[in-house]
N, C-alpha and C positions, 0 to 999 in steps of 0.2 A: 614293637616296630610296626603292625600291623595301625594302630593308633596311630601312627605316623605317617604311615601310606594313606589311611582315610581323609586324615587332614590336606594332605597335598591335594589329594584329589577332589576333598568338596571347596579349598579356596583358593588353589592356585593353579586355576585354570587356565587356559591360553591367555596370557596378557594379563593375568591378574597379578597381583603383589598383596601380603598378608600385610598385615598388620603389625606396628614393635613389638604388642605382647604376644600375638603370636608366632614369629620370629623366635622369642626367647622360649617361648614352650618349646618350638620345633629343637631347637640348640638345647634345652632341655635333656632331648630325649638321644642326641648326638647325631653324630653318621654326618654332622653338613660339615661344608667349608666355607671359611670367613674369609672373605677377600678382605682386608682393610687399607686404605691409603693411610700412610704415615702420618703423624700429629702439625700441628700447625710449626711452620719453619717463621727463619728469617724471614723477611720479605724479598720478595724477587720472583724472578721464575726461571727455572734451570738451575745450574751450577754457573762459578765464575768460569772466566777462562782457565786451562793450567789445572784444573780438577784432578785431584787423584783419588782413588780410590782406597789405597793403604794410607792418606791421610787428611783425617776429618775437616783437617784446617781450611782446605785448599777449598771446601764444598758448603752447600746452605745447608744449614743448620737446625734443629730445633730450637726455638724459643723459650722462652719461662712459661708462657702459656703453653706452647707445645707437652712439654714437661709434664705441667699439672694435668694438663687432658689426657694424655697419656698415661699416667696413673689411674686418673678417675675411669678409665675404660677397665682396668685390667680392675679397679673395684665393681665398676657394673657386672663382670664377667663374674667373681666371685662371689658377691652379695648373692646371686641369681640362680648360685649352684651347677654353673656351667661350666663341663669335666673339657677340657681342653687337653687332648691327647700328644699334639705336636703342632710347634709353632716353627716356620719359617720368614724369613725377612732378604731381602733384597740387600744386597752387600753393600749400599747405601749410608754412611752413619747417620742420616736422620730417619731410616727402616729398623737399623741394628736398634738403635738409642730406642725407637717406640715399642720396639719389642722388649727390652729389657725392664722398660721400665712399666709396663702394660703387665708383660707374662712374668719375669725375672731370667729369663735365659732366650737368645737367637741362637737358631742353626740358619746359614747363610745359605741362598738357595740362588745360585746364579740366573736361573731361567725366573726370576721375581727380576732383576736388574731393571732401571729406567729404559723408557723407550724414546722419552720425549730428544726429540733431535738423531736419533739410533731408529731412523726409519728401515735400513738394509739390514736390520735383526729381526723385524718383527715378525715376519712369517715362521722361521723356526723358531722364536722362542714363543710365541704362541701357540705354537704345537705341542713344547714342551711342559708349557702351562696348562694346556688341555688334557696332556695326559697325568700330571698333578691333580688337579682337580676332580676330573670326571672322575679316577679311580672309586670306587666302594669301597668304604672301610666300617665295619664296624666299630663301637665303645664312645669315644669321646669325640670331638671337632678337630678338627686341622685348620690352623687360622695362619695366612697368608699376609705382611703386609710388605707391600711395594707402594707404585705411585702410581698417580690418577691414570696418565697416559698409559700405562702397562693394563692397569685396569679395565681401563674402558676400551684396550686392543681383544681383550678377553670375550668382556662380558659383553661389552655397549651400555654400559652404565658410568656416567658420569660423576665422580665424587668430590666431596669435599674434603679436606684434611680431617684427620681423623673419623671420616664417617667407614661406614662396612657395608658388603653389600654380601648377603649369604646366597649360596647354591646349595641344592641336593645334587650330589654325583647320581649318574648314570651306567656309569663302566663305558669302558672302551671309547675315553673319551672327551665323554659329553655330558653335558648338567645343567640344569634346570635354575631361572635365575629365581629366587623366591621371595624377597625385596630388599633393602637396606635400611639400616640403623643411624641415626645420628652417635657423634664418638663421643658422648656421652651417655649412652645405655639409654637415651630415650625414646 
């Protein structure tokens, strides 16, 4: 771990961002958290009108590509020997669906939920985000995925479908952004 502290400290200095392959060395060694947006949907932005949440139909979607990208991450993850201790997903089915087919199992994590249009949530569930994340854990990674808007209410990082963006926790809190990954491990 102290290998791990060195690294942060000689390249992710104020405003710096590592590099993919150092990224995956850091995820390597464990203790981060993987913010991920969800894989490529239908086209649109939002959900329809009449959205439910107990039913997929009503909501956008993953795609075929969505699909396969979403696999291909949970092989970059694997290929790379990256221990993945606990995945949560935003109760979303196209967060649920990326999870499953990424990691093979979601635990649904309501403070992951969309933000985008659900402006009168986001202060507490940003908090609630905050204390997810900042926690310290030792052993493997915690990998998060929701959506971009939830995302970037977090971090201030902007993502793509399927892209990541990792933190090191801080405790009590707070976390350090340390850059993001394209959603295909590259």
């Amino acid at each position: 771990m102290a290998a791990v502290g060195a690294l942060l400290a000689e390249l992710a200095g104020p405003g710096a961002a590592l590099g993919s392959e150092q990224i995956w060395a850091l995820l390597k060694g464990g203790g981060q958290v993987v913010l991920m947006r969800h894989a490529v949907t239908t086209p649109g932005v939002g959900d329809p009108a009449g959205m439910r949440l107990d039913d997929c139909s009503t909501q956008r979607n993953l795609s075929d590509a969505g699909r396969r990208e979403a696999r291909q991450i949970g092989l970059a993850f694997r290929a790379r020997g990256i221990v993945v201790d606990r995945v949560l997903a935003s109760p979303w089915c196209r967060c649920v669906e990326t999870t499953r087919l990424a990691f093979g199992s979601a635990e649904i994590a309501p403070a992951l939920s969309n933000l985008f249009g659900r402006s009168e949530h986001r202060t507490p569930q940003v908090r609630e985000m905050q204390a997810l994340v900042g926690e310290r854990h030792s052993g493997g990674n915690l990998v998060l995925v929701s959506h971009g808007s939830t995302i970037l209410a977090l971090t201030g990082v902007s993502l793509d479908a399927g892209e990541m963006v990792v933190v090191t926790p801080q405790g009590a809190g707070s976390f350090v952004v340390i850059g993001r990954l394209s959603g295909l491990g590259t």
